[in-house]
N, CA and C atoms of all chains as a GROMACS GRO file, in nm:
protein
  564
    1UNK      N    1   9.971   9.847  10.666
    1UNK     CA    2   9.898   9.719  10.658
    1UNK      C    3   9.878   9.680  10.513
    2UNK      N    4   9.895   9.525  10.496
    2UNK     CA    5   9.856   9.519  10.343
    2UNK      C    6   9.712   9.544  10.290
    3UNK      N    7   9.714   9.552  10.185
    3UNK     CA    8   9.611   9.559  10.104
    3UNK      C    9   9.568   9.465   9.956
    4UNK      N   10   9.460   9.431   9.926
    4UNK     CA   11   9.497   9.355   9.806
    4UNK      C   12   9.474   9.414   9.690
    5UNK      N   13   9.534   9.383   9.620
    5UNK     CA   14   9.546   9.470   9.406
    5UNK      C   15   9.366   9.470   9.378
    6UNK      N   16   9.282   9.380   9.420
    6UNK     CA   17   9.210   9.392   9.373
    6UNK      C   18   9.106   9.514   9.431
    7UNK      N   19   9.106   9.543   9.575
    7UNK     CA   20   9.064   9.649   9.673
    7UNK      C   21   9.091   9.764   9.616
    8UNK      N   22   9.193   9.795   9.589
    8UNK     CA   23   9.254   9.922   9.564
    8UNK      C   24   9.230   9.940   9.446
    9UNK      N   25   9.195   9.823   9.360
    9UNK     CA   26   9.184   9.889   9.205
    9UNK      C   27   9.018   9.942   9.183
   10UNK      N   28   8.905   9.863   9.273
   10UNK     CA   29   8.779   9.907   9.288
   10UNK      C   30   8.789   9.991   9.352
   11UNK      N   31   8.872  10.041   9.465
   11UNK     CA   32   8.857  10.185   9.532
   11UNK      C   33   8.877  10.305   9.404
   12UNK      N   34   8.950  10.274   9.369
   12UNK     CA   35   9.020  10.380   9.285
   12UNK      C   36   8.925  10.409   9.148
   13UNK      N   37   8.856  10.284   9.057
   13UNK     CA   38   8.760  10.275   8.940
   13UNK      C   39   8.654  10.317   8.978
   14UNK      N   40   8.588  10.299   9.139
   14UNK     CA   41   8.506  10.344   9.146
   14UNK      C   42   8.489  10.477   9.171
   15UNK      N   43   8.616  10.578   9.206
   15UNK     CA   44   8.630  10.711   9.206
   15UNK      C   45   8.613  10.769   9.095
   16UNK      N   46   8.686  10.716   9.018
   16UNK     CA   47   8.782  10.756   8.848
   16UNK      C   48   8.722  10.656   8.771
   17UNK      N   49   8.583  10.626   8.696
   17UNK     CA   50   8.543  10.540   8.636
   17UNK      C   51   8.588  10.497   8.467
   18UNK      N   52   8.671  10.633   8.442
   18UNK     CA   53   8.706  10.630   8.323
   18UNK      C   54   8.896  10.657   8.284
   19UNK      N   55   8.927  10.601   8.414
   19UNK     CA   56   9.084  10.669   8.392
   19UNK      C   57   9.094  10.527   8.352
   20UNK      N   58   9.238  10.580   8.302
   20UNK     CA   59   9.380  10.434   8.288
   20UNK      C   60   9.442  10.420   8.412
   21UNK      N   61   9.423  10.273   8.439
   21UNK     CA   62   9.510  10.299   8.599
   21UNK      C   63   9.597  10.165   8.571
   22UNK      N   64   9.741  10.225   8.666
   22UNK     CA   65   9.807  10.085   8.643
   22UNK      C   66   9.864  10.083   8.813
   23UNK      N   67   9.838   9.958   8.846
   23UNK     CA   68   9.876   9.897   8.988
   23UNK      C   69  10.004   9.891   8.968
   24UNK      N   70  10.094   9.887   9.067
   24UNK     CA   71  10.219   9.834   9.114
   24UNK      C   72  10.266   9.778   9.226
   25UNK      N   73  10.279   9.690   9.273
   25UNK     CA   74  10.304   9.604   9.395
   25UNK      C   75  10.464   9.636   9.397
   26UNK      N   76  10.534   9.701   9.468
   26UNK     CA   77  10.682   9.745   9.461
   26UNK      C   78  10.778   9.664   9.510
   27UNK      N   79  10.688   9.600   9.609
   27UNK     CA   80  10.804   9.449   9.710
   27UNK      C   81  10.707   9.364   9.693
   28UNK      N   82  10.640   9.276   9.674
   28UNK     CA   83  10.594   9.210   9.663
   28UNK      C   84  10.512   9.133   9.768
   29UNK      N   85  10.502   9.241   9.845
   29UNK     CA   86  10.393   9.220   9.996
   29UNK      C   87  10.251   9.298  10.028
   30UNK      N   88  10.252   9.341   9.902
   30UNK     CA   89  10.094   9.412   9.931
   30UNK      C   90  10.081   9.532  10.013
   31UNK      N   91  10.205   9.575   9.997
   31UNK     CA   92  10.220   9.688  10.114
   31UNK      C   93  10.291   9.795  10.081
   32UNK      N   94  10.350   9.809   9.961
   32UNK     CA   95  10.405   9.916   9.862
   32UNK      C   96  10.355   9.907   9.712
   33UNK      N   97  10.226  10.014   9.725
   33UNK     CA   98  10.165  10.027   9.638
   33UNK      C   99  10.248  10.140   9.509
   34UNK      N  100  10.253  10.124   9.375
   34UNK     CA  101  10.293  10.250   9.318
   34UNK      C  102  10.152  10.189   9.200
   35UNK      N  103  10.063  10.407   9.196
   35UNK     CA  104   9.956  10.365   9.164
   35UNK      C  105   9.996  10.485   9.036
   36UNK      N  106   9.940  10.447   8.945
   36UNK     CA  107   9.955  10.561   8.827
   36UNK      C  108   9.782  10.588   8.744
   37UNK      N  109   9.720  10.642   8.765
   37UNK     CA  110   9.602  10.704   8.723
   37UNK      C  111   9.594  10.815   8.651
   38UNK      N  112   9.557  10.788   8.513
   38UNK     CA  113   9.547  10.942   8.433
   38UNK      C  114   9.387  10.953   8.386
   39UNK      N  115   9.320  11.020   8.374
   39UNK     CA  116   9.196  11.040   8.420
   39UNK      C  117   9.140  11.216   8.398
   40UNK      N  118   9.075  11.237   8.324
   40UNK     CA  119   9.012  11.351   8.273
   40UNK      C  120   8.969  11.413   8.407
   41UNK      N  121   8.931  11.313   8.458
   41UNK     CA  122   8.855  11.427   8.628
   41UNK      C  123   9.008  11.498   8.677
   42UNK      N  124   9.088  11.521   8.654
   42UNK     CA  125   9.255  11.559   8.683
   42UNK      C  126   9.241  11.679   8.616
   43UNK      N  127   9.201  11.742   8.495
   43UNK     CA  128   9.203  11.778   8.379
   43UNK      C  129   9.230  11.937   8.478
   44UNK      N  130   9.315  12.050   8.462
   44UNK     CA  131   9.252  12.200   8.526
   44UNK      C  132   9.349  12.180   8.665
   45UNK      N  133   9.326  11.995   8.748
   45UNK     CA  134   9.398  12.065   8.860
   45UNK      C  135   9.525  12.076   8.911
   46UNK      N  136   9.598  12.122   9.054
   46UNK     CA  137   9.694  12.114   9.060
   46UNK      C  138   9.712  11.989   9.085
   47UNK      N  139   9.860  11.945   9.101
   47UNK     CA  140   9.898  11.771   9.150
   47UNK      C  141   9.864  11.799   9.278
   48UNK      N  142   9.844  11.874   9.374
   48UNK     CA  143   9.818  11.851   9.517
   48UNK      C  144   9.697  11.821   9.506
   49UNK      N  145   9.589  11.889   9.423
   49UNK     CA  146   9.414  11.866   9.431
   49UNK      C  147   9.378  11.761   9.370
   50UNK      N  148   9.484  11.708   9.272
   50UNK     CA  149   9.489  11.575   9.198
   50UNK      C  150   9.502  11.472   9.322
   51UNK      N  151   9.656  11.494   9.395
   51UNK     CA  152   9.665  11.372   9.480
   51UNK      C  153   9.551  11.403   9.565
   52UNK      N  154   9.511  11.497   9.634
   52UNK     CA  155   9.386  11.496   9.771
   52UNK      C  156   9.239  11.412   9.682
   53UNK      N  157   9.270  11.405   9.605
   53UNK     CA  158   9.128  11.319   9.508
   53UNK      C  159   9.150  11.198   9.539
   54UNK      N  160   9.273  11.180   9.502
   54UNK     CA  161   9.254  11.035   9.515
   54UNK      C  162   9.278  10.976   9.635
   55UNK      N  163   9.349  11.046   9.726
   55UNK     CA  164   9.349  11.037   9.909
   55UNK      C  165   9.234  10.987   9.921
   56UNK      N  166   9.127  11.088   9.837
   56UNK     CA  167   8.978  11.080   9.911
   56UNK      C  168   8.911  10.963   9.856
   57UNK      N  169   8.906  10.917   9.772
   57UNK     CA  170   8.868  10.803   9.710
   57UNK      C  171   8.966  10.672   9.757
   58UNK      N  172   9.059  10.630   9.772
   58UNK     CA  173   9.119  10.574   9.911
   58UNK      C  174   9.058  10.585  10.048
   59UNK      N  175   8.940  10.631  10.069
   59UNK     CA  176   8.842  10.646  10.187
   59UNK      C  177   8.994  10.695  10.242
   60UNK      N  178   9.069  10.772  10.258
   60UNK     CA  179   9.158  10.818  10.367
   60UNK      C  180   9.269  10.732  10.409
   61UNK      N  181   9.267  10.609  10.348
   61UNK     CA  182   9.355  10.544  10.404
   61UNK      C  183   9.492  10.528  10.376
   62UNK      N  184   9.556  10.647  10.286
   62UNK     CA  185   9.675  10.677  10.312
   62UNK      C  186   9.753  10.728  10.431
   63UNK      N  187   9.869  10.744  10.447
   63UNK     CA  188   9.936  10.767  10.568
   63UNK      C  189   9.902  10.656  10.681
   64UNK      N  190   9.766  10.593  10.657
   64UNK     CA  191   9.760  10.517  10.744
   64UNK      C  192   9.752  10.335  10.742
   65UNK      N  193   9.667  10.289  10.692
   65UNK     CA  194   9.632  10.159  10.610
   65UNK      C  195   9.768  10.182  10.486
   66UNK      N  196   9.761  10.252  10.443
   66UNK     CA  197   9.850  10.253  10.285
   66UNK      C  198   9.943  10.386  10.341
   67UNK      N  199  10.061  10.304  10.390
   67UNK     CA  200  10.131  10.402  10.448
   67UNK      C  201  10.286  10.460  10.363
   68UNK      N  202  10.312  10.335  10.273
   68UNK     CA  203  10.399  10.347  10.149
   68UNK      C  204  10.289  10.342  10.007
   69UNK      N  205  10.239  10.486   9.962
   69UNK     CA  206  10.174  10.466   9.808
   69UNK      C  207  10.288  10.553   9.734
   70UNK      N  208  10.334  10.532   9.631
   70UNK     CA  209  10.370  10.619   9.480
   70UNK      C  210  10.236  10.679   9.440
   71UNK      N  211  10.240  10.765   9.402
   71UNK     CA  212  10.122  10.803   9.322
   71UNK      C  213  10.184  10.923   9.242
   72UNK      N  214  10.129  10.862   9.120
   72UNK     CA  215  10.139  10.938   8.964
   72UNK      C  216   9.986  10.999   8.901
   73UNK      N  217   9.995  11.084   8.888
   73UNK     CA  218   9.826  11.154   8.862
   73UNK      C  219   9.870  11.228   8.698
   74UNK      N  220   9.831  11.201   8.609
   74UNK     CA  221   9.806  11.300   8.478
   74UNK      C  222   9.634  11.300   8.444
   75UNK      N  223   9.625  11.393   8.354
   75UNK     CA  224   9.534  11.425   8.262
   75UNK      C  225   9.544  11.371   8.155
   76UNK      N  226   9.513  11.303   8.065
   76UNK     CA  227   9.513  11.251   7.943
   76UNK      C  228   9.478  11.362   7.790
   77UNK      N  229   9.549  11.378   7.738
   77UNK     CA  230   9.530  11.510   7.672
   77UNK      C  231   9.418  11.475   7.578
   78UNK      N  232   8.865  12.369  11.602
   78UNK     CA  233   8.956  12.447  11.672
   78UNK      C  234   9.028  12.505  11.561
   79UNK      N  235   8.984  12.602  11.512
   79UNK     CA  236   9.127  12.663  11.427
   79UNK      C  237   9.229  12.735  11.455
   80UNK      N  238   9.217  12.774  11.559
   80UNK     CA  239   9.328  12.814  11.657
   80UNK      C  240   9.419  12.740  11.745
   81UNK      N  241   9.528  12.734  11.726
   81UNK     CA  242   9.572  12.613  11.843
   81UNK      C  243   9.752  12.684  11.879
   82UNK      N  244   9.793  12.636  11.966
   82UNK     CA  245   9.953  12.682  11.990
   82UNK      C  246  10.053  12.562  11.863
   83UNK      N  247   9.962  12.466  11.800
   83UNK     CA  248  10.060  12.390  11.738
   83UNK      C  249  10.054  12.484  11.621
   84UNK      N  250   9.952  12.525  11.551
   84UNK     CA  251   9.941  12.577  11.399
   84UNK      C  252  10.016  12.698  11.461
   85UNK      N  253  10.005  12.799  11.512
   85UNK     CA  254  10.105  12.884  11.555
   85UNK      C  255  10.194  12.885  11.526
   86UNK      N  256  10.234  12.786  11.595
   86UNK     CA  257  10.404  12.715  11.553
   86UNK      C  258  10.432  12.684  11.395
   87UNK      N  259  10.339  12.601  11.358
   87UNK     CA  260  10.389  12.607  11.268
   87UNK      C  261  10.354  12.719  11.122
   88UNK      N  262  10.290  12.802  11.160
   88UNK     CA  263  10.308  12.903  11.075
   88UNK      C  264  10.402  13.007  11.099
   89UNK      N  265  10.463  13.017  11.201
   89UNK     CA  266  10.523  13.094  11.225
   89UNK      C  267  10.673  13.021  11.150
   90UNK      N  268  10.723  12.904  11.178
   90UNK     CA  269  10.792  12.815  11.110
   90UNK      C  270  10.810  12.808  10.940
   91UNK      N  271  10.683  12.844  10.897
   91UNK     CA  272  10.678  12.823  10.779
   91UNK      C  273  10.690  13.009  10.691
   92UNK      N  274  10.747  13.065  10.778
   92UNK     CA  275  10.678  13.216  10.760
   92UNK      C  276  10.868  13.211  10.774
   93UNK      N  277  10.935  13.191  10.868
   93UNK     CA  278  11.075  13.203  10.865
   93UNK      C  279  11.158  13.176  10.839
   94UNK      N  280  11.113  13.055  10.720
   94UNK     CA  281  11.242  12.975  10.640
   94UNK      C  282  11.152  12.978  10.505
   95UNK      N  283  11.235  13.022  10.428
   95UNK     CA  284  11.249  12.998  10.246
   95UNK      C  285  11.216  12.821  10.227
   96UNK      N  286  11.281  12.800  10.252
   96UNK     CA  287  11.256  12.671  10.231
   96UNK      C  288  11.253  12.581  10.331
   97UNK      N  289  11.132  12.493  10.355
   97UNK     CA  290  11.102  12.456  10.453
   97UNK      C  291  11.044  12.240  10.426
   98UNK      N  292  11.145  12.156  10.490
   98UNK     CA  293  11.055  12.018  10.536
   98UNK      C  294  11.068  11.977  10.620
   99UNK      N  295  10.918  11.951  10.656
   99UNK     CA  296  10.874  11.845  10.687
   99UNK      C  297  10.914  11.709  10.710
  100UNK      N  298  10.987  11.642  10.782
  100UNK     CA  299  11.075  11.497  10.754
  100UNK      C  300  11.053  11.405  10.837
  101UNK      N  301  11.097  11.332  10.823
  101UNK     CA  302  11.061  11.206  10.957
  101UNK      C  303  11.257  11.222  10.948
  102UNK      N  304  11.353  11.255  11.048
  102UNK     CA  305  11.455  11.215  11.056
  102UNK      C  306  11.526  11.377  11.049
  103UNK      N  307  11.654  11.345  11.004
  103UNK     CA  308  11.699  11.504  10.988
  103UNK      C  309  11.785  11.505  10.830
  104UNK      N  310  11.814  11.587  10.772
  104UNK     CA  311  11.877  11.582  10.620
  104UNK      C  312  12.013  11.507  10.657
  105UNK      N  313  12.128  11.516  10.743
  105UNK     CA  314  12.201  11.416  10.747
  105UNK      C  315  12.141  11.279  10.790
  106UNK      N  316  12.086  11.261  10.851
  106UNK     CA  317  12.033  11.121  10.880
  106UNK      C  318  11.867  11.122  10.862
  107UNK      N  319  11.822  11.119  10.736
  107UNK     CA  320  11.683  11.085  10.695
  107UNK      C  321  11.625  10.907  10.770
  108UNK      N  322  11.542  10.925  10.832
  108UNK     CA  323  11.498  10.817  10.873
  108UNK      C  324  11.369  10.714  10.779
  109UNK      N  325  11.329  10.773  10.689
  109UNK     CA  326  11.268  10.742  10.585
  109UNK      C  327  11.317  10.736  10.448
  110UNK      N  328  11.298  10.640  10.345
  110UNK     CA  329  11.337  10.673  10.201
  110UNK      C  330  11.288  10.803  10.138
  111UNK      N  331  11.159  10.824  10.124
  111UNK     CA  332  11.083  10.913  10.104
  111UNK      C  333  11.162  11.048  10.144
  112UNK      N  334  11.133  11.091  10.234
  112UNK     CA  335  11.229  11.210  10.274
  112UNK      C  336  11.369  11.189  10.295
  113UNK      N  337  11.426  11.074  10.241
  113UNK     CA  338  11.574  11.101  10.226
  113UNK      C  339  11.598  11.183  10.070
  114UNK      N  340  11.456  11.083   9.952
  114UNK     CA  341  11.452  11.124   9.829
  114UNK      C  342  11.438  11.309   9.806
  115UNK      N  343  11.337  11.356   9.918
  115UNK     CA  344  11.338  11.496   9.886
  115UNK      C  345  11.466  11.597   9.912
  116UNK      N  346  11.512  11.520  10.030
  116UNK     CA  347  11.621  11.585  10.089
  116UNK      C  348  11.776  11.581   9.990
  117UNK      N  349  11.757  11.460   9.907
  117UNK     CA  350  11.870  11.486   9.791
  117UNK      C  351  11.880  11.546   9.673
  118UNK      N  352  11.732  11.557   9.659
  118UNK     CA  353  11.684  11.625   9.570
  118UNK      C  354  11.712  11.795   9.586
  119UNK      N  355  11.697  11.801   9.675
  119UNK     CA  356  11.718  11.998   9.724
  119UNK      C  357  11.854  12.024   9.762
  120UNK      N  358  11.972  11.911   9.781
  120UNK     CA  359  12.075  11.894   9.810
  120UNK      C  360  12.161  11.883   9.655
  121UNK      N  361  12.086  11.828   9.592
  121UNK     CA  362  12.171  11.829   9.439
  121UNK      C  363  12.126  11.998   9.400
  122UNK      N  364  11.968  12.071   9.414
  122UNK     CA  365  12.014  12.184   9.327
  122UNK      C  366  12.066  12.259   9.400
  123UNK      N  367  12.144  12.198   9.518
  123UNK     CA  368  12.213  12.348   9.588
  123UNK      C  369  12.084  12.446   9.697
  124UNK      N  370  11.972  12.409   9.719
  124UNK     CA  371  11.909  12.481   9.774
  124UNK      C  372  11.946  12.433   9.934
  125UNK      N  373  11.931  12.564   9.992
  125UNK     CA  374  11.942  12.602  10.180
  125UNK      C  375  11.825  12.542  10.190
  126UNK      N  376  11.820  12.471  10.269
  126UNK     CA  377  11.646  12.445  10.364
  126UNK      C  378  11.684  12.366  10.490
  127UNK      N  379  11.569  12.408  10.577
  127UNK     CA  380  11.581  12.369  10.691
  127UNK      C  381  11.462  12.265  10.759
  128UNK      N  382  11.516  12.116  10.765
  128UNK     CA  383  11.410  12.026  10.792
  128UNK      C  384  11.386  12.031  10.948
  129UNK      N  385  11.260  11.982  10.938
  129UNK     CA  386  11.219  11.989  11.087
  129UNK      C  387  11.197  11.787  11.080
  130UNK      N  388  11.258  11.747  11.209
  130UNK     CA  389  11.208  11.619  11.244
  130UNK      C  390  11.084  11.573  11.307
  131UNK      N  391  11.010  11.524  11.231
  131UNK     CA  392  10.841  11.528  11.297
  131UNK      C  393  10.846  11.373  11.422
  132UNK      N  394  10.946  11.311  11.363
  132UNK     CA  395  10.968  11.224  11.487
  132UNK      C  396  10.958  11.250  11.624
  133UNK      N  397  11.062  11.388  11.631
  133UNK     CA  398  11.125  11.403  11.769
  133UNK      C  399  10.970  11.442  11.804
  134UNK      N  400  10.813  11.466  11.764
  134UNK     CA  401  10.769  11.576  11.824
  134UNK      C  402  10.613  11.576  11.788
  135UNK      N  403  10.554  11.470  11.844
  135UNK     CA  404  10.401  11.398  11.820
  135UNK      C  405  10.300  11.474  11.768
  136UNK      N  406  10.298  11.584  11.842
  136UNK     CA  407  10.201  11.711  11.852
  136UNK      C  408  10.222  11.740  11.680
  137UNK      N  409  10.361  11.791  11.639
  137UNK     CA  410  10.384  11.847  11.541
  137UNK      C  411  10.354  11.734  11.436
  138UNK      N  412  10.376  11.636  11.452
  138UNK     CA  413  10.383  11.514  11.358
  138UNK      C  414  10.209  11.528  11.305
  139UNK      N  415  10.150  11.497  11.434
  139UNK     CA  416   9.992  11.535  11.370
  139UNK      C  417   9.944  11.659  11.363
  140UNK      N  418   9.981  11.753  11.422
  140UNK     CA  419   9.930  11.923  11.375
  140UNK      C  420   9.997  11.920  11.228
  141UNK      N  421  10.092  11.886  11.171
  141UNK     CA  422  10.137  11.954  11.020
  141UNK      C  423  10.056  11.866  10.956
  142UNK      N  424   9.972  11.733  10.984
  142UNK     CA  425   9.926  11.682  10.891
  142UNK      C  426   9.780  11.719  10.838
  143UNK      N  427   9.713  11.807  10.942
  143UNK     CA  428   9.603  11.888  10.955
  143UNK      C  429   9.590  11.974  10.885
  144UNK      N  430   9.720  12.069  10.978
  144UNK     CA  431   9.726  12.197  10.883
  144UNK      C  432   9.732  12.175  10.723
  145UNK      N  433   9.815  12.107  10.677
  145UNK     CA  434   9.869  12.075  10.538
  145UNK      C  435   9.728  12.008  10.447
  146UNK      N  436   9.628  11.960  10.540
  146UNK     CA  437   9.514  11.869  10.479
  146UNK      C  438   9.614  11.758  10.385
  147UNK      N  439   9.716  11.702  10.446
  147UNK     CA  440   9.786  11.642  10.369
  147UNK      C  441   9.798  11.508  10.439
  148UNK      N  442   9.804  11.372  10.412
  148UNK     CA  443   9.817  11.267  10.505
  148UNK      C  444   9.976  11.230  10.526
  149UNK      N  445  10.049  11.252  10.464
  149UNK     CA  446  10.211  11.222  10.496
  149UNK      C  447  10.292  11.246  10.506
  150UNK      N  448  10.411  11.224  10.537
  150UNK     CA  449  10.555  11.316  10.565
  150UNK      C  450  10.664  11.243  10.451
  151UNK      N  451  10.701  11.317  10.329
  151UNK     CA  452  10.750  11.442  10.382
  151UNK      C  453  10.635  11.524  10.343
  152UNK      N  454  10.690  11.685  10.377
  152UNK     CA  455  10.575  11.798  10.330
  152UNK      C  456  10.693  11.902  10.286
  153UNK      N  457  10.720  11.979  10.166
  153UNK     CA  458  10.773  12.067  10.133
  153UNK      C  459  10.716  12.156  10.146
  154UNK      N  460  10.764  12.250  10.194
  154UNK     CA  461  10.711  12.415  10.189
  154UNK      C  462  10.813  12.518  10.109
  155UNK      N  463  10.722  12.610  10.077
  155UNK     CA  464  10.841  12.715   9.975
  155UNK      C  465  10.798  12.883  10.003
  156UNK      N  466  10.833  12.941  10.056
  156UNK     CA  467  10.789  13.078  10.064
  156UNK      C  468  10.692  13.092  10.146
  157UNK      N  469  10.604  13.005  10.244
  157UNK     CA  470  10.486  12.967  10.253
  157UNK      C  471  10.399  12.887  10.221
  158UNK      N  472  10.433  12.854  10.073
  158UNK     CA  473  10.330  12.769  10.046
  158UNK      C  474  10.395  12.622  10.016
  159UNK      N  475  10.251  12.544  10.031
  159UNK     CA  476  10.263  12.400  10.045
  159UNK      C  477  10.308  12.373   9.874
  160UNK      N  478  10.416  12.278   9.846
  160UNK     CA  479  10.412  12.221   9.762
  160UNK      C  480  10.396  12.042   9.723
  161UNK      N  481  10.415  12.012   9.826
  161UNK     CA  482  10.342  11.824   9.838
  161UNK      C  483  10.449  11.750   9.862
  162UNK      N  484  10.442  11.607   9.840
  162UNK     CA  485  10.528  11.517   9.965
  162UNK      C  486  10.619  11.508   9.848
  163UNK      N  487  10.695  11.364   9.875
  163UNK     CA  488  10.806  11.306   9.788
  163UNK      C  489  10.763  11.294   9.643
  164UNK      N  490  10.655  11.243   9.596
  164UNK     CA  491  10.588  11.195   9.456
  164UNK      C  492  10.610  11.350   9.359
  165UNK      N  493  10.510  11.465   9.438
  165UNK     CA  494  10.532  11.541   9.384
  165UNK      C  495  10.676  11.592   9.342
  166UNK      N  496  10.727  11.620   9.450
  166UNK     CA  497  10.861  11.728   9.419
  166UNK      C  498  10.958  11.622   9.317
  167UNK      N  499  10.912  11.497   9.347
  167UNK     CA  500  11.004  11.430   9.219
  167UNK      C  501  10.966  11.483   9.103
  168UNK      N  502  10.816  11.421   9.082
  168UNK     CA  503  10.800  11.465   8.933
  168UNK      C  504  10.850  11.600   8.897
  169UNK      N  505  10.787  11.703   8.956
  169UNK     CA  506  10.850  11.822   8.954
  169UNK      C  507  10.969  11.888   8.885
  170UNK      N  508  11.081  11.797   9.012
  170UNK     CA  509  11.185  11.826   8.979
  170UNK      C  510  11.232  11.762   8.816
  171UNK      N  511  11.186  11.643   8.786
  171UNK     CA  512  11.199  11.622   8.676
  171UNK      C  513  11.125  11.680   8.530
  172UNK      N  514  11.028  11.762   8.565
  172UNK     CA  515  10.982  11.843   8.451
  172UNK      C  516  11.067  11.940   8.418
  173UNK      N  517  11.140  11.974   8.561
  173UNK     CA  518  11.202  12.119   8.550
  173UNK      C  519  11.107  12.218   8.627
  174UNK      N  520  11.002  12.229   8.660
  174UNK     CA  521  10.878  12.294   8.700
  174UNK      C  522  10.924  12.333   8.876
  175UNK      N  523  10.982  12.224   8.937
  175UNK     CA  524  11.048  12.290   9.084
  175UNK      C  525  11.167  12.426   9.049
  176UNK      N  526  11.240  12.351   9.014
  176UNK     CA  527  11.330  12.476   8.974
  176UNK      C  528  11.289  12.598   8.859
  177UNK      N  529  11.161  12.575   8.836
  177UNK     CA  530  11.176  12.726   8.763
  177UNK      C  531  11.099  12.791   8.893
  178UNK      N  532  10.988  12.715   8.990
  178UNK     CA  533  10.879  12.754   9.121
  178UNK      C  534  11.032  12.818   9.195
  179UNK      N  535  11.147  12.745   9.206
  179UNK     CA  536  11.201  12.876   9.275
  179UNK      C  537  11.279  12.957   9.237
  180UNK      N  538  11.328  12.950   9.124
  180UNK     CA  539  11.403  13.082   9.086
  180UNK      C  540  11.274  13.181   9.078
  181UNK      N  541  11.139  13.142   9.044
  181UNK     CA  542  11.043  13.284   9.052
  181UNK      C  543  11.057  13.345   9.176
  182UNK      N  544  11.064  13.260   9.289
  182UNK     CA  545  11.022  13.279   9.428
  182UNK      C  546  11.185  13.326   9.470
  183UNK      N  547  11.292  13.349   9.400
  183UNK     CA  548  11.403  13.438   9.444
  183UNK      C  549  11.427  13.339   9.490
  184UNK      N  550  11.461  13.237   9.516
  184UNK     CA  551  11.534  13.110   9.571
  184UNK      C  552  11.634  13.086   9.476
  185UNK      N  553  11.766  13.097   9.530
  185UNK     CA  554  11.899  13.071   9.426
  185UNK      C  555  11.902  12.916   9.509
  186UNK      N  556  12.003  12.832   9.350
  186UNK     CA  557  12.036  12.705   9.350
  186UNK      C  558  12.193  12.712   9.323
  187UNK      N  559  12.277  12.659   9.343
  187UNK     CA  560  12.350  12.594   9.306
  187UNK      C  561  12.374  12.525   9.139
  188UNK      N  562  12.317  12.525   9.102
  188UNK     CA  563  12.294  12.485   8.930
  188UNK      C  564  12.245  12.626   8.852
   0.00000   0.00000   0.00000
C-alpha cells in the first residue's frame, strides 16, 4: 500500500531523532521506498538489530503496508 | 506457543543445508526481484544452496517469518544462522564481509 514521504520521514525522525536520513521514492508511486539512515543509535549493532530498529519504528509495517523498502542502516563514525 | 510442528520443520531444515533460502519462487524461476537478487548473488560466488519456495506453502511462509523475528522474504541462512533478507546480503556481499562469513564457516565458492 502506498505511503507518503512525509509519514515515513516522521516515523523514522521520530525513532532516530538525530540521524541523516535520505528518502527514496524508487517508481514513483509511493510504494517503493529506498530509505538510507545513518544514526549513532546503530553505533555497536549488527545490520540485522540495525534493520529490526527500524522495522520497529515503522510501527511494523514492513512486509506489510511497506512491502517493497531498501533499507541502508550505518553508524556515522 | 514455542513449540509448534512448523518451527520443527524448519529447524530441522535449517540444521541440514549449509546454505539455506528462504524465497518466494525457486532459484531457476525467482518469483520476486528481491530474491532473484540474492539468488544471483550466491550463484555468481559459486555457492550450493538450497531455496525453499515459501509460496508453495502458507504455514511456512508465516512460521519462517516468526521464527526469523524477521518481516520478509527473502531470508538467508548459513550454518544455522540467520543472516537477513536481500538489503543485507547485498551490502555484504559488496564489502566482501559475506564471503569472508563463509569461507570461516567452511563454505567453498567458486571464486
Amino acid at each position: 500500500m502506498p505511503i507518503e514521504k512525509t509519514e515515513l520521514e516522521t516515523l523514522v525522525r521520530q525513532a532516530f531523532p538525530d540521524a541523516a536520513i535520505t528518502i527514496t521514492d524508487l517508481a514513483g508511486d509511493n510504494d517503493h521506498w529506498a530509505l538510507d539512515i545513518a544514526s549513532p543509535a546503530f553505533k555497536g549493532k549488527s545490520r540485522i538489530e540495525q534493520h529490526k530498529m527500524v522495522n520497529s519504528a515503522l510501527k511494523n509495517m514492513v512486509g506489510g503496508t511497506l512491502h517493497a523498502l531498501q533499507l541502508k542502516t550505518s553508524a556515522p563514525e | 506457543m514455542t513449540d509448534s510442528p512448523i518451527f520443527d520443520r524448519i529447524k530441522e531444515e535449517i540444521a541440514a543445508n549449509d546454505v539455506l533460502l528462504y524465497m518466494k519462487g525457486t532459484p531457476t524461476f525467482p518469483q520476486c526481484g528481491f530474491s532473484a537478487t540474492v539468488v544471483a548473488i550466491l550463484t555468481r560466488l559459486g555457492i550450493t544452496f538450497k531455496g525453499v519456495d515459501i509460496l508453495r506453502d502458507q504455514e511456512l511462509r508465516e512460521g519462517i517469518k516468526v521464527y526469523s523475528d524477521w518481516p520478509t522474504i527473502p531470508q538467508l541462512y548459513v550454518k544455522g544462522e540467520f543472516i537477513g533478507g536481500c538489503d543485507i546480503v547485498k551490502e555484504m556481499t559488496e564489502s566482501g564481509e559475506l564471503q569472508e562469513l563463509l569461507t570461516s564457516k567452511g563454505i567453498a565458492g567458486a571464486a
